[in-house]
mmCIF file of the C-alpha atoms, coordinates in Angstrom:
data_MODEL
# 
_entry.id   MODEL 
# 
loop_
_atom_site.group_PDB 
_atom_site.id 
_atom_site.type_symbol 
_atom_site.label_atom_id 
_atom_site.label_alt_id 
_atom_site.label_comp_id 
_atom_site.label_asym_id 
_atom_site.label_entity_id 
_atom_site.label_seq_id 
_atom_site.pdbx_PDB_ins_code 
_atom_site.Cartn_x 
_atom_site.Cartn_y 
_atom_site.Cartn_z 
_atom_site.occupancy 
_atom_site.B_iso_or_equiv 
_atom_site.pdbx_formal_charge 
_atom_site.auth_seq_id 
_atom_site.auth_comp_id 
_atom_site.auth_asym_id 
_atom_site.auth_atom_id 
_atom_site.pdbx_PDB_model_num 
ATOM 1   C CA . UNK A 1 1   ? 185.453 110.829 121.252 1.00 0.00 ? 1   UNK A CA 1 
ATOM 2   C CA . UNK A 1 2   ? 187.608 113.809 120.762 1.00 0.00 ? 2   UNK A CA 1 
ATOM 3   C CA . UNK A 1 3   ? 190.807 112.623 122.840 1.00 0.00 ? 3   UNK A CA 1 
ATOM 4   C CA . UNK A 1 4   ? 191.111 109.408 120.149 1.00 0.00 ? 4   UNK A CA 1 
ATOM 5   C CA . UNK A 1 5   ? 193.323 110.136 117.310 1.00 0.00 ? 5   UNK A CA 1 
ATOM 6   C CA . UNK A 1 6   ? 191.702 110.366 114.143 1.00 0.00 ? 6   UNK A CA 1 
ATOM 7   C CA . UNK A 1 7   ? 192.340 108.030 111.336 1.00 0.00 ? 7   UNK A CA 1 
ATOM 8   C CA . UNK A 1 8   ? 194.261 110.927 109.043 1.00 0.00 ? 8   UNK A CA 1 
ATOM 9   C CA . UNK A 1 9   ? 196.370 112.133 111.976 1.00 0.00 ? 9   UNK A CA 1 
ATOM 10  C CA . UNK A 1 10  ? 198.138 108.786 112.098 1.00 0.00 ? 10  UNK A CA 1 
ATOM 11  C CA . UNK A 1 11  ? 197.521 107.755 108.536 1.00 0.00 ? 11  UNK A CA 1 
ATOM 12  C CA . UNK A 1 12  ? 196.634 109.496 105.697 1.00 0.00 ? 12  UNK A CA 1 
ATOM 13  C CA . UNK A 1 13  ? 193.406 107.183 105.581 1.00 0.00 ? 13  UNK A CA 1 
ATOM 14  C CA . UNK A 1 14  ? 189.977 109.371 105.630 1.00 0.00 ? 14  UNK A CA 1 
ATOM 15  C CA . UNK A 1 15  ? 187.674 106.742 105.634 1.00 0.00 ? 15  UNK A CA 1 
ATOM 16  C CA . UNK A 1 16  ? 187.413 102.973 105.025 1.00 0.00 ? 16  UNK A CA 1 
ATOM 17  C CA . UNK A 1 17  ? 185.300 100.604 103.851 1.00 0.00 ? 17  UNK A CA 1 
ATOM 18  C CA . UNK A 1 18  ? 183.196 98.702  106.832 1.00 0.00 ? 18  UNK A CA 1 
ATOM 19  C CA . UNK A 1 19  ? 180.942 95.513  106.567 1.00 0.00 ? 19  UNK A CA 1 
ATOM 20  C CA . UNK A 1 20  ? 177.006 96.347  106.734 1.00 0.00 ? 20  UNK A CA 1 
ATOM 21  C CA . UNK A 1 21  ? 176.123 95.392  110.604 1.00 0.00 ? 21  UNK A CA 1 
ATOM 22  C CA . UNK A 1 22  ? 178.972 98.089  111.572 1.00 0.00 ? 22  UNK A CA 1 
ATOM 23  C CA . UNK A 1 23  ? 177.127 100.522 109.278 1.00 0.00 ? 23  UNK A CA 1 
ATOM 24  C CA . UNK A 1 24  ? 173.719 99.338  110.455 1.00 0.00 ? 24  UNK A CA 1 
ATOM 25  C CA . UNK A 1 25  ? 174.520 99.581  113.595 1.00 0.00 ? 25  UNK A CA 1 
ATOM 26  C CA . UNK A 1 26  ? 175.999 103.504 113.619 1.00 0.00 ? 26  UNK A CA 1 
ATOM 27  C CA . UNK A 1 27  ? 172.727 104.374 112.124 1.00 0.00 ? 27  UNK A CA 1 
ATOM 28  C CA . UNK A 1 28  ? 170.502 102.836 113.837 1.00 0.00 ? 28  UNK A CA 1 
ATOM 29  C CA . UNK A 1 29  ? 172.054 103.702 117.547 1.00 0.00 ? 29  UNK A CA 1 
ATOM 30  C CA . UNK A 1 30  ? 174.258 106.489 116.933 1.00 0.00 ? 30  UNK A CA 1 
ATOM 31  C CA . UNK A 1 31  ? 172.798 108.302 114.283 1.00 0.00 ? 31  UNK A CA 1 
ATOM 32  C CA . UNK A 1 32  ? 172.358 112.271 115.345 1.00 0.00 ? 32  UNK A CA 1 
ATOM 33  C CA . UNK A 1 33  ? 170.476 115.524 113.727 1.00 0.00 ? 33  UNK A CA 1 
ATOM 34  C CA . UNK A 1 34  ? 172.408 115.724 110.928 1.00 0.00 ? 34  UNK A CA 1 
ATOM 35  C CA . UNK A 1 35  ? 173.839 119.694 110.697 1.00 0.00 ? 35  UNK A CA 1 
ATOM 36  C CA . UNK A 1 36  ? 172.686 121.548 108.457 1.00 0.00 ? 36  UNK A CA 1 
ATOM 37  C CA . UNK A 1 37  ? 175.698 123.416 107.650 1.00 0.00 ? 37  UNK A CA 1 
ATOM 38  C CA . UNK A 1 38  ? 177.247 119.968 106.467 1.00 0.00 ? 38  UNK A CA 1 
ATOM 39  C CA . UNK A 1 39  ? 174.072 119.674 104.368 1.00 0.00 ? 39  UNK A CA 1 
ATOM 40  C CA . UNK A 1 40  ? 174.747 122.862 102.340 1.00 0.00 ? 40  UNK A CA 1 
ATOM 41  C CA . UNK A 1 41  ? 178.263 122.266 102.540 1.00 0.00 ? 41  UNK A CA 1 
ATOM 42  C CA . UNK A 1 42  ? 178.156 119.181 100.600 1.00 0.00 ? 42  UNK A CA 1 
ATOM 43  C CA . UNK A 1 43  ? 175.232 121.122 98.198  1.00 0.00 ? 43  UNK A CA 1 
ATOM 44  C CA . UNK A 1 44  ? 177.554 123.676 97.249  1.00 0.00 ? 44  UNK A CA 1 
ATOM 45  C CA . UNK A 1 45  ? 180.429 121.228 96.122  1.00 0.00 ? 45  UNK A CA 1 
ATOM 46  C CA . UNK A 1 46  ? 177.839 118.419 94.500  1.00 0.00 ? 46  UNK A CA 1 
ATOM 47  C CA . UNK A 1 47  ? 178.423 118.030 90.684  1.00 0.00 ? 47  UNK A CA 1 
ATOM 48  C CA . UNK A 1 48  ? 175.012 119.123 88.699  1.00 0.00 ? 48  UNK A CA 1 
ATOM 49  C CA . UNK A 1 49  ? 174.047 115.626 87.861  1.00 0.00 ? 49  UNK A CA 1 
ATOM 50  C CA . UNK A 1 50  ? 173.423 114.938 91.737  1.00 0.00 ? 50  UNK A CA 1 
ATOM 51  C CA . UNK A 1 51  ? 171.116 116.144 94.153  1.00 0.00 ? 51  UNK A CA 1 
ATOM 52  C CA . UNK A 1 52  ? 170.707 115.685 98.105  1.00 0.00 ? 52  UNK A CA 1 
ATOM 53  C CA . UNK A 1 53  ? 167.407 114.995 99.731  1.00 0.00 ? 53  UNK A CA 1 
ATOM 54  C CA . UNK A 1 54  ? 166.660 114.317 103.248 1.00 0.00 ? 54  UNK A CA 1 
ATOM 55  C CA . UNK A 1 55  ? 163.904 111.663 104.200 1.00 0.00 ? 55  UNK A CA 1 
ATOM 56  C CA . UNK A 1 56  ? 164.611 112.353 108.026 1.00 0.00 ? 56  UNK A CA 1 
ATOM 57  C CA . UNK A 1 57  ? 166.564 114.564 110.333 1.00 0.00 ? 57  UNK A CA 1 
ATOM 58  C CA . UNK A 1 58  ? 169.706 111.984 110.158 1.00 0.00 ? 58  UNK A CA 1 
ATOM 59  C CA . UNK A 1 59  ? 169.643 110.987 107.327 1.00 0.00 ? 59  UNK A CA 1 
ATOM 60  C CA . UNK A 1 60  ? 170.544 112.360 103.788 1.00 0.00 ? 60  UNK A CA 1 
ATOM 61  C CA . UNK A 1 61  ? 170.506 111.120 100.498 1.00 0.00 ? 61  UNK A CA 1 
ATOM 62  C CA . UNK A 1 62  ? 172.334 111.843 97.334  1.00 0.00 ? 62  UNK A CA 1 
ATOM 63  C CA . UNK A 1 63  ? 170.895 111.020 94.158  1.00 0.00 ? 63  UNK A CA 1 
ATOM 64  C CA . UNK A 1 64  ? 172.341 110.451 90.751  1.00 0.00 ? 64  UNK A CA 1 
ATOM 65  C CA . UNK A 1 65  ? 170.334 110.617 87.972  1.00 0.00 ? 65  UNK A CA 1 
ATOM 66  C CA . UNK A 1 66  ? 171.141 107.123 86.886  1.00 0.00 ? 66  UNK A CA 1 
ATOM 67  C CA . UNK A 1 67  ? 174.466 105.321 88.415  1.00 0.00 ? 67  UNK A CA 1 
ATOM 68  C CA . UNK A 1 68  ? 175.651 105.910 92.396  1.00 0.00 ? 68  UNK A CA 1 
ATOM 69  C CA . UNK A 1 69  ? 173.628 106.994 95.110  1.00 0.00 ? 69  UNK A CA 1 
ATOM 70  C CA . UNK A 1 70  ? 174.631 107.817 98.736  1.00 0.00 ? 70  UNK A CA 1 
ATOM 71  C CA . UNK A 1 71  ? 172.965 106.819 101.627 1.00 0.00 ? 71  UNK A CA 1 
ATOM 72  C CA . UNK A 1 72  ? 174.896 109.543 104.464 1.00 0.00 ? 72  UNK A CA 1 
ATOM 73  C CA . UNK A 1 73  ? 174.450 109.520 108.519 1.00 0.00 ? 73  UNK A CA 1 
ATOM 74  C CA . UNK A 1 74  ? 175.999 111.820 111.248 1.00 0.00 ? 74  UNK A CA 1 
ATOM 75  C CA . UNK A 1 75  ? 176.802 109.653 113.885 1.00 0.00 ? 75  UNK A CA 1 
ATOM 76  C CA . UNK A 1 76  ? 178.427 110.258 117.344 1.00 0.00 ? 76  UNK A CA 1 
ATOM 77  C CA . UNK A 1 77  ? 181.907 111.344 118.126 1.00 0.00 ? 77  UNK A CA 1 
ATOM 78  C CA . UNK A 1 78  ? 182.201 112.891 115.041 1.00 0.00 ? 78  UNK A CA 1 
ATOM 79  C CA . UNK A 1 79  ? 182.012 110.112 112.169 1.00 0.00 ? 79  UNK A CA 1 
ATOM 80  C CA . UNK A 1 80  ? 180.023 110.238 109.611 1.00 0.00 ? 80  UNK A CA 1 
ATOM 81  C CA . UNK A 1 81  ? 178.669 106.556 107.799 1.00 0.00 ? 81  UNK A CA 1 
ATOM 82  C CA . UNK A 1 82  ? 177.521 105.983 104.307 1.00 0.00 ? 82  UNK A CA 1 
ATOM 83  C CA . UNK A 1 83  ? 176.279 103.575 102.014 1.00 0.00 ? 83  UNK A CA 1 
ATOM 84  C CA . UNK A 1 84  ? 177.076 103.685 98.110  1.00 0.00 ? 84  UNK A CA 1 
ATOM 85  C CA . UNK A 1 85  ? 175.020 102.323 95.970  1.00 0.00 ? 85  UNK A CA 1 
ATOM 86  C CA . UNK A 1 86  ? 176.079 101.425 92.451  1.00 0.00 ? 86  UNK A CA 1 
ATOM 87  C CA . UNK A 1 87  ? 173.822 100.408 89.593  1.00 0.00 ? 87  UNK A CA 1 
ATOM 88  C CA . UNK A 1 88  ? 173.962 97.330  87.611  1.00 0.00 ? 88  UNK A CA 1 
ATOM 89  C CA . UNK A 1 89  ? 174.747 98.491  83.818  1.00 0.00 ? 89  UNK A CA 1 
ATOM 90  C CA . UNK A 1 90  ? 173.063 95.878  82.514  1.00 0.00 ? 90  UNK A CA 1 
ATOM 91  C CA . UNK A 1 91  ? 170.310 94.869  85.015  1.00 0.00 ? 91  UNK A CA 1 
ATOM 92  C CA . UNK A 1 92  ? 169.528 98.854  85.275  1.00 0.00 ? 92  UNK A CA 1 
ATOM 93  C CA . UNK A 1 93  ? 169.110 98.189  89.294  1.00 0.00 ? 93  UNK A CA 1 
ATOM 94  C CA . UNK A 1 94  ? 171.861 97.951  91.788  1.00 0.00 ? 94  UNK A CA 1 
ATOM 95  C CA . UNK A 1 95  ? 173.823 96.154  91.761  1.00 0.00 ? 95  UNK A CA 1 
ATOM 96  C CA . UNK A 1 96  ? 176.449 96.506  94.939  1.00 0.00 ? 96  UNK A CA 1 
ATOM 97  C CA . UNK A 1 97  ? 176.942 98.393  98.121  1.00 0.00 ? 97  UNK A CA 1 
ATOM 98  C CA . UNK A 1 98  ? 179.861 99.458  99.276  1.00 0.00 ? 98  UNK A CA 1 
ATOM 99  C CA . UNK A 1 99  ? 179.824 101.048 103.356 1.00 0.00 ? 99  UNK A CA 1 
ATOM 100 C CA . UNK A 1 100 ? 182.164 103.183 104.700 1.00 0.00 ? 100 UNK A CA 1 
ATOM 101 C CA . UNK A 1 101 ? 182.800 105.049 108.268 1.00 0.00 ? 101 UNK A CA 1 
ATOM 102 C CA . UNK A 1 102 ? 184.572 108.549 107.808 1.00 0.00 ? 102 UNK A CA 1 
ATOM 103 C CA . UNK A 1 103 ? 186.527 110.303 109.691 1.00 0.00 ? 103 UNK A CA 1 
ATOM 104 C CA . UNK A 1 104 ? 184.895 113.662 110.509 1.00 0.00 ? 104 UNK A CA 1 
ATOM 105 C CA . UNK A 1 105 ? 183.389 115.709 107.768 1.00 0.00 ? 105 UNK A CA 1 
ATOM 106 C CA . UNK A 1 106 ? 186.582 115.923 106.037 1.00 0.00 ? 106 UNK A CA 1 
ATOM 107 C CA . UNK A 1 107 ? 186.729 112.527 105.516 1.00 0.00 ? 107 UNK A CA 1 
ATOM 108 C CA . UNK A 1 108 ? 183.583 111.903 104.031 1.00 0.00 ? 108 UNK A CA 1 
ATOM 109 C CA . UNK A 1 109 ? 184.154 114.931 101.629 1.00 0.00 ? 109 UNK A CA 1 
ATOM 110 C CA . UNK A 1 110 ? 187.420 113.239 100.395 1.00 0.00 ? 110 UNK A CA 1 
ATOM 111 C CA . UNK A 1 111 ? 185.128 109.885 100.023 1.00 0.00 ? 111 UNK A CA 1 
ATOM 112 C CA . UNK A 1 112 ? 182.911 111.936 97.725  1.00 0.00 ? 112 UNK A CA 1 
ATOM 113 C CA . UNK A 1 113 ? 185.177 113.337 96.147  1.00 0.00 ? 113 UNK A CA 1 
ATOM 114 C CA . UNK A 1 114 ? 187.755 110.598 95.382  1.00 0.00 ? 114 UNK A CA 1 
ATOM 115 C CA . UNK A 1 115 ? 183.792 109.070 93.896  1.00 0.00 ? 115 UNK A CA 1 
ATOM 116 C CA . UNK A 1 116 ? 183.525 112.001 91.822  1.00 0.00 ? 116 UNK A CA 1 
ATOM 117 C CA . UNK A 1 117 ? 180.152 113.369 93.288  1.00 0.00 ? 117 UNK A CA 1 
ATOM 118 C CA . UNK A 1 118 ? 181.728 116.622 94.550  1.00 0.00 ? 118 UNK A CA 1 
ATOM 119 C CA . UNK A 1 119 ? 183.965 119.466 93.214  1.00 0.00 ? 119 UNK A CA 1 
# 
Protein backbone atom coordinates (compact mmCIF):
# COMPACT_ATOMS: atom_id res chain seq x y z
CA UNK A 1 0.00 0.00 0.00
CA UNK A 2 1.31 3.39 -0.72
CA UNK A 3 0.81 5.05 2.88
CA UNK A 4 3.42 2.11 4.37
CA UNK A 5 6.92 3.22 4.43
CA UNK A 6 9.10 1.53 2.17
CA UNK A 7 11.94 -0.58 3.25
CA UNK A 8 14.79 2.11 1.85
CA UNK A 9 13.01 5.10 3.39
CA UNK A 10 13.71 3.74 6.86
CA UNK A 11 16.68 1.62 5.98
CA UNK A 12 18.85 1.58 3.30
CA UNK A 13 17.62 -2.14 2.67
CA UNK A 14 16.08 -2.61 -1.07
CA UNK A 15 15.14 -5.96 -0.84
CA UNK A 16 15.64 -9.08 1.32
CA UNK A 17 15.84 -12.46 1.12
CA UNK A 18 12.28 -14.34 1.96
CA UNK A 19 11.61 -18.15 2.51
CA UNK A 20 9.77 -19.90 -0.62
CA UNK A 21 5.91 -20.08 0.69
CA UNK A 22 6.20 -16.07 1.09
CA UNK A 23 7.46 -16.03 -2.52
CA UNK A 24 4.96 -18.67 -3.61
CA UNK A 25 2.46 -17.14 -2.22
CA UNK A 26 3.00 -13.32 -3.86
CA UNK A 27 2.95 -15.09 -7.11
CA UNK A 28 0.48 -17.12 -7.01
CA UNK A 29 -2.23 -14.51 -5.35
CA UNK A 30 -0.78 -11.26 -5.95
CA UNK A 31 0.97 -11.54 -9.00
CA UNK A 32 -0.24 -8.57 -11.61
CA UNK A 33 0.37 -7.76 -15.58
CA UNK A 34 3.73 -7.20 -15.33
CA UNK A 35 4.48 -3.45 -17.12
CA UNK A 36 5.99 -3.39 -19.85
CA UNK A 37 7.97 -0.38 -19.36
CA UNK A 38 9.75 -2.32 -16.40
CA UNK A 39 10.31 -5.06 -19.00
CA UNK A 40 12.38 -2.84 -21.35
CA UNK A 41 13.71 -1.07 -18.54
CA UNK A 42 15.46 -3.96 -17.17
CA UNK A 43 16.36 -4.97 -21.20
CA UNK A 44 18.17 -1.92 -21.67
CA UNK A 45 20.45 -2.28 -18.48
CA UNK A 46 20.86 -6.39 -18.85
CA UNK A 47 24.57 -7.37 -19.43
CA UNK A 48 24.90 -9.20 -23.08
CA UNK A 49 25.30 -12.61 -21.65
CA UNK A 50 21.54 -12.44 -20.35
CA UNK A 51 18.35 -12.29 -21.91
CA UNK A 52 14.61 -11.80 -20.60
CA UNK A 53 11.75 -13.88 -21.81
CA UNK A 54 8.26 -13.87 -20.71
CA UNK A 55 6.26 -17.27 -20.45
CA UNK A 56 3.09 -15.27 -19.21
CA UNK A 57 1.80 -11.80 -18.64
CA UNK A 58 3.33 -11.84 -14.87
CA UNK A 59 5.88 -13.39 -15.16
CA UNK A 60 9.45 -12.80 -16.63
CA UNK A 61 12.43 -14.65 -16.89
CA UNK A 62 16.06 -13.86 -17.18
CA UNK A 63 18.33 -16.22 -18.62
CA UNK A 64 22.04 -16.70 -18.38
CA UNK A 65 23.70 -18.57 -20.73
CA UNK A 66 25.08 -20.96 -18.20
CA UNK A 67 25.14 -19.84 -14.28
CA UNK A 68 22.03 -17.58 -12.59
CA UNK A 69 18.69 -17.27 -13.79
CA UNK A 70 15.83 -15.05 -12.50
CA UNK A 71 12.52 -16.02 -12.00
CA UNK A 72 10.73 -12.04 -11.62
CA UNK A 73 6.87 -11.21 -10.59
CA UNK A 74 5.02 -7.81 -10.21
CA UNK A 75 3.01 -8.20 -7.37
CA UNK A 76 0.56 -5.80 -5.57
CA UNK A 77 1.31 -2.65 -3.72
CA UNK A 78 4.21 -2.17 -5.57
CA UNK A 79 6.77 -5.14 -4.76
CA UNK A 80 8.24 -6.96 -7.00
CA UNK A 81 9.36 -11.02 -6.02
CA UNK A 82 12.04 -13.11 -7.53
CA UNK A 83 13.62 -16.28 -7.49
CA UNK A 84 17.50 -16.79 -8.29
CA UNK A 85 18.58 -19.65 -9.45
CA UNK A 86 22.23 -20.63 -9.28
CA UNK A 87 23.87 -23.55 -11.03
CA UNK A 88 25.77 -26.29 -9.51
CA UNK A 89 29.52 -25.99 -11.00
CA UNK A 90 30.03 -29.32 -10.79
CA UNK A 91 26.61 -31.07 -11.14
CA UNK A 92 25.98 -28.52 -14.25
CA UNK A 93 22.17 -28.17 -12.78
CA UNK A 94 21.09 -25.97 -9.97
CA UNK A 95 21.97 -26.11 -7.47
CA UNK A 96 20.21 -23.37 -4.92
CA UNK A 97 17.51 -20.79 -4.83
CA UNK A 98 17.69 -17.90 -3.22
CA UNK A 99 13.96 -15.62 -2.99
CA UNK A 100 13.70 -12.23 -2.43
CA UNK A 101 10.71 -9.48 -2.10
CA UNK A 102 11.83 -5.93 -3.42
CA UNK A 103 10.93 -2.91 -2.68
CA UNK A 104 9.44 -1.20 -5.76
CA UNK A 105 11.25 -1.35 -9.02
CA UNK A 106 14.17 0.28 -7.60
CA UNK A 107 14.76 -2.29 -5.39
CA UNK A 108 14.78 -5.08 -7.55
CA UNK A 109 17.15 -3.15 -9.98
CA UNK A 110 19.68 -2.74 -7.07
CA UNK A 111 19.09 -6.74 -6.47
CA UNK A 112 20.20 -7.21 -10.07
CA UNK A 113 22.57 -5.21 -10.01
CA UNK A 114 24.40 -5.87 -6.70
CA UNK A 115 24.08 -9.84 -8.80
CA UNK A 116 25.80 -8.40 -11.62
CA UNK A 117 23.02 -9.05 -14.31
CA UNK A 118 22.50 -5.33 -15.03
CA UNK A 119 24.61 -2.22 -15.88
Amino acid sequence: MKYLKKFNESSNEYYQIIDQSEWKDAIFYKSIHFEEKYIDEIKNRLKTEYKVTQPTLTYIEIVHYKWNNYGISQCQDEWFYAKEEVEDEMSHSYGTNTYYKCDQFDGLLKLLKDNNAIE
